[in-house]
N, C-alpha and C positions, 0 to 999 in steps of 0.2 A: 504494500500500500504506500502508493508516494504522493503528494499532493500536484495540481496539476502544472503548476507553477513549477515544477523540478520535473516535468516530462519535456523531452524532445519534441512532441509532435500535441497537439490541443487532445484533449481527451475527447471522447465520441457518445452518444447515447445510443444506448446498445438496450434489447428487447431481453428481459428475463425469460420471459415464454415466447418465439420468435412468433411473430405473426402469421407466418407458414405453418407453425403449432397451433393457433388459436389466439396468441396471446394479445392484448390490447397494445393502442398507444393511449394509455391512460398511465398515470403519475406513478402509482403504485406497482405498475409493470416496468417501467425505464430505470437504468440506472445510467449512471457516466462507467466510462469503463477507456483505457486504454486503447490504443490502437490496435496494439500487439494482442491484450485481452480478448479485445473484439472479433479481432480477425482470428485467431484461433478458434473460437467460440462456432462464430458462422449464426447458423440456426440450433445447433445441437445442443439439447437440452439433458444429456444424461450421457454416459458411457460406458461400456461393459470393464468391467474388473478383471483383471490380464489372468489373474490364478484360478478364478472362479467363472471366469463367465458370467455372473449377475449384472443386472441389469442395476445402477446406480446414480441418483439425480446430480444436480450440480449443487454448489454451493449458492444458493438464494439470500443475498444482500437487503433483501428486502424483508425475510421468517427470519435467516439465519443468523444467529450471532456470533460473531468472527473468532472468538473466546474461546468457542466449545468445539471447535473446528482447525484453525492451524495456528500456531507457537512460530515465532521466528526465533531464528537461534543463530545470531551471528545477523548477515544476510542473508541467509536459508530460509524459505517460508518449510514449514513442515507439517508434514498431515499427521491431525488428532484422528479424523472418523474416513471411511470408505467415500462421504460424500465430499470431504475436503482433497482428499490421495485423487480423485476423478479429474477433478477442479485443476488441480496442480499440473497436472499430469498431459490434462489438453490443453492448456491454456500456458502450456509451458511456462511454469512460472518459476523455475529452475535454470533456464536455460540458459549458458555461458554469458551471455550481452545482458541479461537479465541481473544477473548475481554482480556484476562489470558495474553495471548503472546504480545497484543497491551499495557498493562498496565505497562507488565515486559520494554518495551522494551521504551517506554514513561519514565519513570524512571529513564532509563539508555540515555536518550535523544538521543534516534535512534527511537522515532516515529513522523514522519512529522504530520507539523499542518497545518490547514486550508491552511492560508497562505502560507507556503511554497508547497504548492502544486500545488496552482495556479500560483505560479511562474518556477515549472516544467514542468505542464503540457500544458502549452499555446503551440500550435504548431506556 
């Protein structure tokens, strides 16, 4: 999570439930999401589990509380549950430029830490 003001490219609004799923363009359906986020994302709303095969939803910023779901440890995002490892996992949010931008920007004390995050994210 970086704010958008320390992104390269403007942040996008991107559809929780794609509208090819059903989903609205109402308030409670959009969220801002990265470029990178986004474009991985696409329409797909869930993805199978590489050991199991289950079928597994995304992480919903909108139900989901960030808390209960992924830990950052360092610049690493890490999966707490199956719907956060899905999350990570397509949305590459691991991915070398990725952890690059988290380390430049931790540096420069524009990457939130643990703690400060649970103190944003509690609704």
């Amino acid at each position: 999570m970086i704010a958008e003001d320390d992104a390269y490219f403007r942040f996008q609004v991107e559809h929780i439930i794609s509208r090819k799923h059903g989903g609205s363009s109402e308030l409670e359906n959009l969220a801002l999401a990265c470029v990178f986020c986004n474009r991985y994302k696409g329409s797909d709303i869930a993805s199978l589990i590489p050991e199991t095969g289950e079928l597994v939803r995304f992480y919903n910023p909108r139900t989901d509380r960030w808390h209960e779901h992924f830990r950052i440890h360092g610049v690493v995002i890490e999966p707490l549950t199956e719907v956060c490892e899905a999350t990570i996992r397509i949305l590459q949010m691991n991915h070398d430029d990725r952890i690059l931008e988290r380390q430049v920007l931790s540096r420069r004390g524009r990457y939130p830490s643990e703690a400060a995050l649970l103190l944003t994210t509690e609704y």
